[in-house]
PyMOL CGO cylinders between C-alpha atoms (Angstrom):
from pymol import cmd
from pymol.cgo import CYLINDER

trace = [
    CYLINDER, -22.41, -28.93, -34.44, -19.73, -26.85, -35.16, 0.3, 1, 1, 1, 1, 1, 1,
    CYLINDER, -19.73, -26.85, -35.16, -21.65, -23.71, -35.14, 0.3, 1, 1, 1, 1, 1, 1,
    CYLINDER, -21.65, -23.71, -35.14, -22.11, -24.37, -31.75, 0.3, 1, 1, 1, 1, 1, 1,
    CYLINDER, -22.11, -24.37, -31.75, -18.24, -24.55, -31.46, 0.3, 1, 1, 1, 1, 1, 1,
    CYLINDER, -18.24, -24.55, -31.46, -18.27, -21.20, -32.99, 0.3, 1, 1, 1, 1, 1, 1,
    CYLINDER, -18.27, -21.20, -32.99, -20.82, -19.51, -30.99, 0.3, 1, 1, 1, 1, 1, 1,
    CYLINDER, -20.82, -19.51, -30.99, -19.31, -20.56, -27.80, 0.3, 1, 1, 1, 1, 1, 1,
    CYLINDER, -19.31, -20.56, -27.80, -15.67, -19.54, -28.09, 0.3, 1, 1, 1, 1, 1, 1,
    CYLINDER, -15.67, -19.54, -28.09, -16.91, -16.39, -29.41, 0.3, 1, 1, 1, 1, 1, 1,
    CYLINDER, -16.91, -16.39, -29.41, -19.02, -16.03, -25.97, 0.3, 1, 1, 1, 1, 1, 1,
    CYLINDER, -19.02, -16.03, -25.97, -15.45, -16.82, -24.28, 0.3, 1, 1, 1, 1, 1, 1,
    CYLINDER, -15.45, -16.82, -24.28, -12.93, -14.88, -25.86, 0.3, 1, 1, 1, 1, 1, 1,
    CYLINDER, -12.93, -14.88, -25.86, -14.09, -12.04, -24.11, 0.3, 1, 1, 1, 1, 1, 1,
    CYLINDER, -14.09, -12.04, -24.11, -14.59, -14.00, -20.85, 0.3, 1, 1, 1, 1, 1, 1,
    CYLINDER, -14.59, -14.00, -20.85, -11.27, -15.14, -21.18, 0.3, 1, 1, 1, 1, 1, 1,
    CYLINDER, -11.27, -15.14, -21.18, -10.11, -11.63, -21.56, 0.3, 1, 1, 1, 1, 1, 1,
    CYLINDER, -10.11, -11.63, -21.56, -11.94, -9.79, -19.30, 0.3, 1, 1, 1, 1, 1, 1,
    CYLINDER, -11.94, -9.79, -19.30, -10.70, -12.19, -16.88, 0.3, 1, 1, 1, 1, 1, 1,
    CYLINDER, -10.70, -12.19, -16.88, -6.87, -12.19, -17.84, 0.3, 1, 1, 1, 1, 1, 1,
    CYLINDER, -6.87, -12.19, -17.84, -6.90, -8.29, -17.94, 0.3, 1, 1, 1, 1, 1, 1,
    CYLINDER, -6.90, -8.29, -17.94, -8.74, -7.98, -14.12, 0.3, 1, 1, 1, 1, 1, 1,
    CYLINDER, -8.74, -7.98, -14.12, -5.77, -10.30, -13.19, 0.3, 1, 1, 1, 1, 1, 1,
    CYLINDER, -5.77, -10.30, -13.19, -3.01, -8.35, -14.36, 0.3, 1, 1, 1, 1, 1, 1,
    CYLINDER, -3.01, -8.35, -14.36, -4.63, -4.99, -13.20, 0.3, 1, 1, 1, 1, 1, 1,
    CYLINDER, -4.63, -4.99, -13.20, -6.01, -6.29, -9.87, 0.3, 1, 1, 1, 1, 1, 1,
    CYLINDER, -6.01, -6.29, -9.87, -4.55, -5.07, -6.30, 0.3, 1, 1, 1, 1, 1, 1,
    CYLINDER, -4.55, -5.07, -6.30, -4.84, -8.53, -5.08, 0.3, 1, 1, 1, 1, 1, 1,
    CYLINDER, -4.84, -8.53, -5.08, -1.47, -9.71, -7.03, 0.3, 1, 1, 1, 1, 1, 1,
    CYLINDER, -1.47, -9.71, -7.03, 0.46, -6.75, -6.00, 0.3, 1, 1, 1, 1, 1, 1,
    CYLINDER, 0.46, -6.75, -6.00, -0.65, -5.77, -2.47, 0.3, 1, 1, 1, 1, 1, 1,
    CYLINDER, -0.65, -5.77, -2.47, 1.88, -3.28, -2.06, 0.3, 1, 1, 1, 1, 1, 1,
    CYLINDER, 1.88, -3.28, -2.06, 5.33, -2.36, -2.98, 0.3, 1, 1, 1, 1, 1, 1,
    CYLINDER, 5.33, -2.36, -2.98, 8.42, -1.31, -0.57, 0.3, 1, 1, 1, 1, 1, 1,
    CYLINDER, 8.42, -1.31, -0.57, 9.78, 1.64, 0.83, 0.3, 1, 1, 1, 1, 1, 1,
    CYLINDER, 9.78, 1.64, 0.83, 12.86, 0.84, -1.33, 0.3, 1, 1, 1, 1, 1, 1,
    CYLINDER, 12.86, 0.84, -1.33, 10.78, 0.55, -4.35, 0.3, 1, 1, 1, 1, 1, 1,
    CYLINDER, 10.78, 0.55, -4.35, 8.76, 3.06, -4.41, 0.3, 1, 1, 1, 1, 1, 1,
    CYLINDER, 8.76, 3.06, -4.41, 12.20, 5.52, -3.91, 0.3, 1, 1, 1, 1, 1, 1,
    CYLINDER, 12.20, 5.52, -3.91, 13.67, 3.62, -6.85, 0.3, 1, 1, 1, 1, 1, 1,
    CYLINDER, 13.67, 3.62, -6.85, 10.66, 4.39, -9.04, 0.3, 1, 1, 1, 1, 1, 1,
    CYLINDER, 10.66, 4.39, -9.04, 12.57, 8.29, -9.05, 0.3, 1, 1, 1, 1, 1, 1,
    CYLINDER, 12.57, 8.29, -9.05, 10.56, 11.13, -9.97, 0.3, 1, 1, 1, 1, 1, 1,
    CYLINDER, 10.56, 11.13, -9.97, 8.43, 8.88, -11.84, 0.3, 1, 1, 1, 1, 1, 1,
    CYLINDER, 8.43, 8.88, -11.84, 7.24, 7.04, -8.25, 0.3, 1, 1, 1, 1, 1, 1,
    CYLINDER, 7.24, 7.04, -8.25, 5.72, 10.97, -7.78, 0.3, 1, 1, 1, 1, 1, 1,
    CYLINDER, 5.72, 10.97, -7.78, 1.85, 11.98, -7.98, 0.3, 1, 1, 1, 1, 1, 1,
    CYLINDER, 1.85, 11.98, -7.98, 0.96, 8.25, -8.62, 0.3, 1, 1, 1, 1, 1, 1,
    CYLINDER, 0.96, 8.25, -8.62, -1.37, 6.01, -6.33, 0.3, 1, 1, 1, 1, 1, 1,
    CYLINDER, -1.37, 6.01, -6.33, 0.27, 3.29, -4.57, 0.3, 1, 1, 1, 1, 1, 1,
    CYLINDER, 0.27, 3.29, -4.57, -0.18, 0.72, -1.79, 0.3, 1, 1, 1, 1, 1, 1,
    CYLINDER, -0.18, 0.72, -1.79, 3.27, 1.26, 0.39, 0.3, 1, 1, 1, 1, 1, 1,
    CYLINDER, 3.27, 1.26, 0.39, 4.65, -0.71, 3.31, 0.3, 1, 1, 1, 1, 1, 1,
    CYLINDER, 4.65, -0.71, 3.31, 7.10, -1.39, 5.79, 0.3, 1, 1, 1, 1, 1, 1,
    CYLINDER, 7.10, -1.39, 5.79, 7.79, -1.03, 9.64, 0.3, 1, 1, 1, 1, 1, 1,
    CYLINDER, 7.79, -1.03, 9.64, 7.09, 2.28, 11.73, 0.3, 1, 1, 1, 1, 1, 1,
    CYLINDER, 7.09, 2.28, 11.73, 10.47, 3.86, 12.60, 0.3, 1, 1, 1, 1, 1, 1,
    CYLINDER, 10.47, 3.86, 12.60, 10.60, 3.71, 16.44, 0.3, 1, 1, 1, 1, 1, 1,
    CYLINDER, 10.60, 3.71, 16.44, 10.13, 7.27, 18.02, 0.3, 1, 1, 1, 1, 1, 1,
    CYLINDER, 10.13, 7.27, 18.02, 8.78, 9.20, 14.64, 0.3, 1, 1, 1, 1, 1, 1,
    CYLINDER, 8.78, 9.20, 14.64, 5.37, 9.14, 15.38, 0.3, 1, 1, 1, 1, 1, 1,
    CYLINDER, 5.37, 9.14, 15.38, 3.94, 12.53, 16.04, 0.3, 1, 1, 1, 1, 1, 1,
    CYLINDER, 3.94, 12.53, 16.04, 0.25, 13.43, 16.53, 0.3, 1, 1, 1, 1, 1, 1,
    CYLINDER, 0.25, 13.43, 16.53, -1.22, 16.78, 15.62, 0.3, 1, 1, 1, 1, 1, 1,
    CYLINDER, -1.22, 16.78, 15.62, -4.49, 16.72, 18.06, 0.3, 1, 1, 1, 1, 1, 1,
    CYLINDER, -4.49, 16.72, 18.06, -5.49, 19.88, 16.20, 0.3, 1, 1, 1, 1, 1, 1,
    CYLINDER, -5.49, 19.88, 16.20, -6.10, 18.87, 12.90, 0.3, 1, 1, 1, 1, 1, 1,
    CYLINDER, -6.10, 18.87, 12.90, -5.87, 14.90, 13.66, 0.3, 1, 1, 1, 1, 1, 1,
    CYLINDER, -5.87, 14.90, 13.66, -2.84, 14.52, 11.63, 0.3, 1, 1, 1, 1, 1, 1,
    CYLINDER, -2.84, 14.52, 11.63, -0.01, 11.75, 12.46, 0.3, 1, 1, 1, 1, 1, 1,
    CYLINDER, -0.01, 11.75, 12.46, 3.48, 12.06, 11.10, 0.3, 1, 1, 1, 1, 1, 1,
    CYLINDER, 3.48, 12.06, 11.10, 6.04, 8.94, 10.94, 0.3, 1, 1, 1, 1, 1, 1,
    CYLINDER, 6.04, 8.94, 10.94, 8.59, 7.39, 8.94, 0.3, 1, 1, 1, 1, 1, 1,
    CYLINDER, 8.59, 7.39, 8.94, 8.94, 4.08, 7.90, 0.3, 1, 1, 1, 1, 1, 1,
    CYLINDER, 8.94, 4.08, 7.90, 11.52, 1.73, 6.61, 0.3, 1, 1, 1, 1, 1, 1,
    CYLINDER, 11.52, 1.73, 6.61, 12.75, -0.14, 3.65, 0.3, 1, 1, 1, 1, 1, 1,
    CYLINDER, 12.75, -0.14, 3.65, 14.55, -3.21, 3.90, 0.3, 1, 1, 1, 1, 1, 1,
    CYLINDER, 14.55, -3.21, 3.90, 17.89, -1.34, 4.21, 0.3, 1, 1, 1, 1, 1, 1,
    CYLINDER, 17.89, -1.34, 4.21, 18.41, 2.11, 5.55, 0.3, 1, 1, 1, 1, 1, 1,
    CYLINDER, 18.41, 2.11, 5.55, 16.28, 4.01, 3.56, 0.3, 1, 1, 1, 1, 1, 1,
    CYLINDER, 16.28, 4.01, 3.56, 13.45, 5.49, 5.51, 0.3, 1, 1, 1, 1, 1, 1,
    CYLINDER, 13.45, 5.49, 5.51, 10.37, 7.91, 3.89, 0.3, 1, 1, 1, 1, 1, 1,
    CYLINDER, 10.37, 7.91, 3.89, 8.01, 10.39, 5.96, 0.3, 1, 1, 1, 1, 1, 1,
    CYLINDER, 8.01, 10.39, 5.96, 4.39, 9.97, 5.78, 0.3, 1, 1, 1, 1, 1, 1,
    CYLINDER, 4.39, 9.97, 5.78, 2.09, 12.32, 6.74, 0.3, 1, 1, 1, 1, 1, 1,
    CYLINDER, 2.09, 12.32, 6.74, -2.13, 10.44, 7.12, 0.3, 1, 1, 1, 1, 1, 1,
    CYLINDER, -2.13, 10.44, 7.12, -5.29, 12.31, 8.78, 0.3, 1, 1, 1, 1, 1, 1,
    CYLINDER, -5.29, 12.31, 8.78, -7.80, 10.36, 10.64, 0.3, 1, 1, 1, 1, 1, 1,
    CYLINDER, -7.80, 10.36, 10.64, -8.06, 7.32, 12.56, 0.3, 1, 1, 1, 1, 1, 1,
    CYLINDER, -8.06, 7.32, 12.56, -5.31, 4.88, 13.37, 0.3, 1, 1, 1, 1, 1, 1,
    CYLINDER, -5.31, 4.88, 13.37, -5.69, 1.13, 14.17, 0.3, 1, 1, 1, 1, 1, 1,
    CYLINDER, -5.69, 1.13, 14.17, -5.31, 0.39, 17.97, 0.3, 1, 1, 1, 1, 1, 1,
    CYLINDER, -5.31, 0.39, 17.97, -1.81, -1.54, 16.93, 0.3, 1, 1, 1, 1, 1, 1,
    CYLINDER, -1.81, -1.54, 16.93, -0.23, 1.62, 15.08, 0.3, 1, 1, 1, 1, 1, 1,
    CYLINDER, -0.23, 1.62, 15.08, 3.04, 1.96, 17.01, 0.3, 1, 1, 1, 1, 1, 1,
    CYLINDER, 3.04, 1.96, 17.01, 6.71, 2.01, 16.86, 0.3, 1, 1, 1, 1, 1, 1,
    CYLINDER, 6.71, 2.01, 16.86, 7.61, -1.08, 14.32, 0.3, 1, 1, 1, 1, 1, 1,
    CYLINDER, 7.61, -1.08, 14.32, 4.00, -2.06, 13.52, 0.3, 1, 1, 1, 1, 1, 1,
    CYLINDER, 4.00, -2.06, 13.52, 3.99, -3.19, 10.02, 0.3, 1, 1, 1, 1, 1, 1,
    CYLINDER, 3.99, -3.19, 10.02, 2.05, -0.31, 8.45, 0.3, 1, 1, 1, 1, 1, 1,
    CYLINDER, 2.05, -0.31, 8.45, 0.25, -0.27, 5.20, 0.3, 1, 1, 1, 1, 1, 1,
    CYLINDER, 0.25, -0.27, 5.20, -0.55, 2.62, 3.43, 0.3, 1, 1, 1, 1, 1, 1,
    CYLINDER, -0.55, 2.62, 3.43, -2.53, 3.99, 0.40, 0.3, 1, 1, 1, 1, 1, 1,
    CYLINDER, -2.53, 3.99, 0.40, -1.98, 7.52, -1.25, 0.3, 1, 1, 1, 1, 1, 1,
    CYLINDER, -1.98, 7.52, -1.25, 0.58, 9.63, -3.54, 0.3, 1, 1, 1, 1, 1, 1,
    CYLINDER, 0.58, 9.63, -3.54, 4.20, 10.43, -2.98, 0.3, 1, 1, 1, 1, 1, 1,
    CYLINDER, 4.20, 10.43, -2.98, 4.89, 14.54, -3.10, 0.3, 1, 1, 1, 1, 1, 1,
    CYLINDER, 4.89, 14.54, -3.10, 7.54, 16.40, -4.73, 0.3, 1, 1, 1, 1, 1, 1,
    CYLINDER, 7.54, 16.40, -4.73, 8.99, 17.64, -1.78, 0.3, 1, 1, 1, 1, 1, 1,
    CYLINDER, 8.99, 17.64, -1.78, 9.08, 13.36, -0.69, 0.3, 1, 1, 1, 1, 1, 1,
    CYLINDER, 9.08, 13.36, -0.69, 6.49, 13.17, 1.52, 0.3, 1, 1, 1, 1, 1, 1,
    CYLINDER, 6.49, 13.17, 1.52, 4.12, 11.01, 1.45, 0.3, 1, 1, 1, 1, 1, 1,
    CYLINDER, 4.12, 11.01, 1.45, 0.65, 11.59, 1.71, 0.3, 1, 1, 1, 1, 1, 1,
    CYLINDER, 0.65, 11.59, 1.71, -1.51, 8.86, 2.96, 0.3, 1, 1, 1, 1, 1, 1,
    CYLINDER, -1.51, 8.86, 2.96, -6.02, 8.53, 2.88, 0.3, 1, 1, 1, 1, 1, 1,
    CYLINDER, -6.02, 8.53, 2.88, -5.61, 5.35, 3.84, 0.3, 1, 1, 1, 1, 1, 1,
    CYLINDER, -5.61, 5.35, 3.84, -3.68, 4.13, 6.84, 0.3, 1, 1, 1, 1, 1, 1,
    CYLINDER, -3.68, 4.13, 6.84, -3.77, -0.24, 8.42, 0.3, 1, 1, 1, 1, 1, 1,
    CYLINDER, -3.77, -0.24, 8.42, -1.45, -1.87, 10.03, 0.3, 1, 1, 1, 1, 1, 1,
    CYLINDER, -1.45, -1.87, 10.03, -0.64, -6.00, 9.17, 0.3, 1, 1, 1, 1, 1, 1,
    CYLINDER, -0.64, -6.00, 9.17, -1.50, -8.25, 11.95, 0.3, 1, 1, 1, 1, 1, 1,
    CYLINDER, -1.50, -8.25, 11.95, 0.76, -9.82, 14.10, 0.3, 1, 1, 1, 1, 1, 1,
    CYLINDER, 0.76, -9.82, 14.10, 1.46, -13.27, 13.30, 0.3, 1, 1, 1, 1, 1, 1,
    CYLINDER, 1.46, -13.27, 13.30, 1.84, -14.39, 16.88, 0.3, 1, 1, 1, 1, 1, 1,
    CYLINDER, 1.84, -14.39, 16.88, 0.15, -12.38, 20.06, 0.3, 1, 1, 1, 1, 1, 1,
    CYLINDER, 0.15, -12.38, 20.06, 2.69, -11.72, 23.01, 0.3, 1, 1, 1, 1, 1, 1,
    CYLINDER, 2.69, -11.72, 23.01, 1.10, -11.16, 26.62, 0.3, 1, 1, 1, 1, 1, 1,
    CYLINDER, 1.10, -11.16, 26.62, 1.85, -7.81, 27.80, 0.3, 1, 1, 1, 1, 1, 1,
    CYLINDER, 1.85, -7.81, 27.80, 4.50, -7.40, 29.89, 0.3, 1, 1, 1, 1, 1, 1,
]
cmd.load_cgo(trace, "trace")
């Protein structure tokens, strides 16, 4: 009987672990950090992957039809504001204040540069006016 016992909490130790270390590492418990941050990370916030988000600054989106690039800033939860630079596609709600999430590397020069761009629903729909 109890090398049963033995046998199965040797099968789920690792289990356990596996399990415990997938939760720690996962994106699901940290969606995505702030503007503010990310800019308090310092140089060591540079080169490395991260999910960022905050509000589109109204009137900083620029389109590059050329070479499908947008530029726009957005905001941290005071005034601090970073530039982001994405190519390709954008969500039919990316515009001034949309709650944009985005996935890719800050640069040196403070840029950064986004592969992946969404924007966070709405919690309530307003009728056009």
């Amino acid at each position: 009987m109890k090398l049963r016992w033995v046998i199965l909490l040797l099968l789920l130790i690792p289990v356990v672990a596996h399990l415990a270390y997938a939760t720690t590492h996962s994106t699901f418990t940290d969606y995505y950090i702030t503007v503010d941050e990310l800019l308090a990370r310092g140089d060591a916030g540079e080169g490395v992957m991260v999910r960022l988000s905050g509000p589109v600054v109204p009137g900083t989106i620029k389109f590059d039809g050329k070479s499908a690039t947008f530029r726009f800033r957005i905001r941290g939860d005071g005034p601090s504001e970073i530039a982001v630079v994405y190519q390709g596609r954008v969500p039919n709600v990316f515009r001034d204040n949309a709650r944009a999430i985005v996935e890719g590397t800050l640069d040196s020069d403070g840029i950064f540069r986004a592969h992946t761009l969404m924007v966070r629903c709405p919690h309530e729909y307003a009728a056009a006016v």
